[in-house]
C-alpha positions in Angstrom: 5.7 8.2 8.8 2.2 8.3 7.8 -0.3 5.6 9.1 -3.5 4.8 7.4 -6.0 2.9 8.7 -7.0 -0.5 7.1 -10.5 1.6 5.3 -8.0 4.1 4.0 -5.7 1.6 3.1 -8.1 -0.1 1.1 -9.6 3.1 -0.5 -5.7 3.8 -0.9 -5.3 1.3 -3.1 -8.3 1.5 -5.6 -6.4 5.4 -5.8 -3.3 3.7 -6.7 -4.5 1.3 -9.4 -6.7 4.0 -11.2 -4.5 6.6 -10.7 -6.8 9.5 -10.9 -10.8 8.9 -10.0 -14.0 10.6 -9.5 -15.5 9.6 -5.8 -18.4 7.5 -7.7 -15.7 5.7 -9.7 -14.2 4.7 -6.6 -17.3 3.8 -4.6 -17.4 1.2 -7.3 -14.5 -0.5 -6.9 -15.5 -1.6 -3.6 -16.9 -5.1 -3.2 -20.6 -5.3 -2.5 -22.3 -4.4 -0.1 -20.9 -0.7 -1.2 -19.7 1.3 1.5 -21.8 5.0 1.6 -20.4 7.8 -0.4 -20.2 9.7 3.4 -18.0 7.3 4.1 -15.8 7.0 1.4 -15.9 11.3 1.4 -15.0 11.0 5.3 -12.1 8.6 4.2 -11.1 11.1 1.4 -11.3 14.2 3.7 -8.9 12.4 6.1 -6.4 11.0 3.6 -6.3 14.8 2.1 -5.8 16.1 5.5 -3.0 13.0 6.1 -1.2 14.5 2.4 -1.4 11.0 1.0 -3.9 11.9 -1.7 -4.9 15.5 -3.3 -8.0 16.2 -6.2 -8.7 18.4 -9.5 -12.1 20.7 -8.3 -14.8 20.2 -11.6 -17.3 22.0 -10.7 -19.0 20.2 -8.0 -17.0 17.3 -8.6 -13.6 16.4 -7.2 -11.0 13.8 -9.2 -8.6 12.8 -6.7 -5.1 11.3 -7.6 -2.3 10.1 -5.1 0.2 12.2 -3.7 2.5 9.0 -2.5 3.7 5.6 -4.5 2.9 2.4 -3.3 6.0 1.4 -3.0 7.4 3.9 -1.2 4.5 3.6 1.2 4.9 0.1 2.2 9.0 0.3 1.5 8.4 2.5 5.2 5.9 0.4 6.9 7.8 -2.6 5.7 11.3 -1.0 7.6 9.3 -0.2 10.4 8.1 -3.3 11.2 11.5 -4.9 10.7 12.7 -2.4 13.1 9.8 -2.4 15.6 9.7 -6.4 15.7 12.8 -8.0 14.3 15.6 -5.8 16.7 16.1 -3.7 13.2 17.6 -7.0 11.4 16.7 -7.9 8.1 18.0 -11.3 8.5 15.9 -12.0 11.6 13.2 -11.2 9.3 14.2 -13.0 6.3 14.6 -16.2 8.7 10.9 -15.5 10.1 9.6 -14.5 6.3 10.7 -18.0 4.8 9.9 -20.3 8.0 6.8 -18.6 8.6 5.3 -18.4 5.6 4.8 -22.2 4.3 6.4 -20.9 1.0 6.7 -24.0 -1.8 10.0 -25.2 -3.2 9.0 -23.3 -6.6 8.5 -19.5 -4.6 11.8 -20.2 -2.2 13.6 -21.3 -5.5 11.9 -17.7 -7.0 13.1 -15.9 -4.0 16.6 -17.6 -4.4 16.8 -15.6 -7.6 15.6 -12.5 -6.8 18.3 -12.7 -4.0 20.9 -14.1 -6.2 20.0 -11.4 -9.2 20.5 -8.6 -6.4 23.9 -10.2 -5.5 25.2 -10.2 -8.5 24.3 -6.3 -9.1 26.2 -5.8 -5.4 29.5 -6.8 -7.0 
């Protein structure tokens, strides 16, 4: 399982919503005060290194694109931390999520349909 750090993380998901970026591009995505370009290339060397990210070579200029989708990224952290923290039960989880959370009547009625909808599809 890869592990990014919260920095990549971040930088991780600026990669995700543009899909394909120039460094300078991505330095400004980040909220102000701007984080150095040797940081953001030390954070780019890593997440190459990590395989979670590659780049297109222009001359002196690198367009770096992802390697892994979102969803399957957090679809494994999400499994681990049922695993690591909820004794590998989804219910336990789905008890904590909707206790825990302070979700309205309106987003517990949403979930109810999501749930519902993926029952339905079950049968």
């Amino acid at each position: 399982m890869i592990k990014l750090s919260q920095s990549e993380e971040q930088l991780m998901e600026y990669i995700w919503q543009k899909e394909k970026a120039f460094m300078k591009d991505l330095i400004e995505s980040f909220p102000d005060p701007k984080p150095a370009s040797t940081t953001v290339a030390t954070l780019l060397k890593r997440m190459t290194d990590k395989g979670v990210i590659a780049f297109n070579q222009y001359g002196n200029s690198r367009e770096y694109y992802p390697l892994i989708k979102k969803a399957d990224y957090f679809s494994t952290h999400v499994s681990s931390m049922i695993k690591n923290y909820f004794d590998d039960s989804v219910l336990q989880f789905a008890s904590f999520f909707t206790k825990e959370t302070n979700l309205s009547k309106s987003q517990l009625e949403e979930l109810k349909k999501i749930i519902d909808s993926e029952i339905k599809k079950k049968k």
